[in-house]
C-alpha positions in Angstrom: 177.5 104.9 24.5 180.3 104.5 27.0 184.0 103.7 26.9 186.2 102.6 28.7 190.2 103.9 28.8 193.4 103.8 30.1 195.6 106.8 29.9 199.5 106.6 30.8 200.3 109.0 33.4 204.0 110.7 33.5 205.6 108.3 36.3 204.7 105.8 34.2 201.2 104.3 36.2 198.3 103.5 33.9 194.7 104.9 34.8 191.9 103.6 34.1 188.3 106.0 33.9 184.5 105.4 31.9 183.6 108.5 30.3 181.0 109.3 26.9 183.7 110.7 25.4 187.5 110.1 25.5 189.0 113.3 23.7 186.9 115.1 26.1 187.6 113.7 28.9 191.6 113.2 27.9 191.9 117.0 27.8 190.3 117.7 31.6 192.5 115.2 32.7 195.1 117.7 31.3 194.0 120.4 32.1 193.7 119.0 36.1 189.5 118.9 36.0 190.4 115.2 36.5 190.2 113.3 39.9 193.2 113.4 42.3 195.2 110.8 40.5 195.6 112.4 37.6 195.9 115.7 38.8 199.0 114.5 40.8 200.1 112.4 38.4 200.1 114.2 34.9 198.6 112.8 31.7 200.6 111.7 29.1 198.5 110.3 26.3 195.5 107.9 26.2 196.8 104.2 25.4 193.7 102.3 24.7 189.4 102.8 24.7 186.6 99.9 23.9 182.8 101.3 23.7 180.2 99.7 26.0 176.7 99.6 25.2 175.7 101.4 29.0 177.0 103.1 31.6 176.8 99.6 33.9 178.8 97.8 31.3 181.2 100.4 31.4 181.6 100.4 35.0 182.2 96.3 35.3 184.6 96.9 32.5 186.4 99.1 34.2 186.6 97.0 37.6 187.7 93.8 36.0 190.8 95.8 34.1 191.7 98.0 37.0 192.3 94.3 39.1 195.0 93.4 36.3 198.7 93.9 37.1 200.0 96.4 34.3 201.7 94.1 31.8 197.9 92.5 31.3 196.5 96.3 30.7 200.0 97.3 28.0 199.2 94.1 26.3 195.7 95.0 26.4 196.8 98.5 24.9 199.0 96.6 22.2 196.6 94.4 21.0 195.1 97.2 19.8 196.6 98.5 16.3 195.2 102.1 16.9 197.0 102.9 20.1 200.4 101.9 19.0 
């Protein structure tokens, strides 16, 4: 199983990754084993993840919500009770 996340990022930008495993992958992006972005722009905490069945899911997940402006991707985030 995949998922797909968005973590806030200290200035305030909102990234968006796949990964098997969130926690895991929330703590590399802390401790800079992330890509570029994150490296440069510090993590702050993981606002939202849905699981996708495959890897391809995943990925055209990811594509559609990084083409939204970031009030669609906070009320994505909101809509969710557990990222609150």
């Amino acid at each position: 199983m995949y998922f797909v996340y968005l973590i806030l990022c200290k200035d305030k930008s909102i990234y968006t990754g796949i990964t098997t495993d969130v926690k895991r992958r929330f703590a590399e992006h802390q401790a800079g084993k992330g890509g570029h972005y994150t490296r440069a722009k510090k993590v702050v905490k993981v606002l939202y993840s849905e699981p996708q069945k495959t890897r391809g899911q995943a990925l055209k997940r990811e594509a559609e919500i990084k083409r939204w402006s970031r009030k669609e991707k906070l009320a994505l985030a909101k809509a969710d009770k557990n990222y609150e």
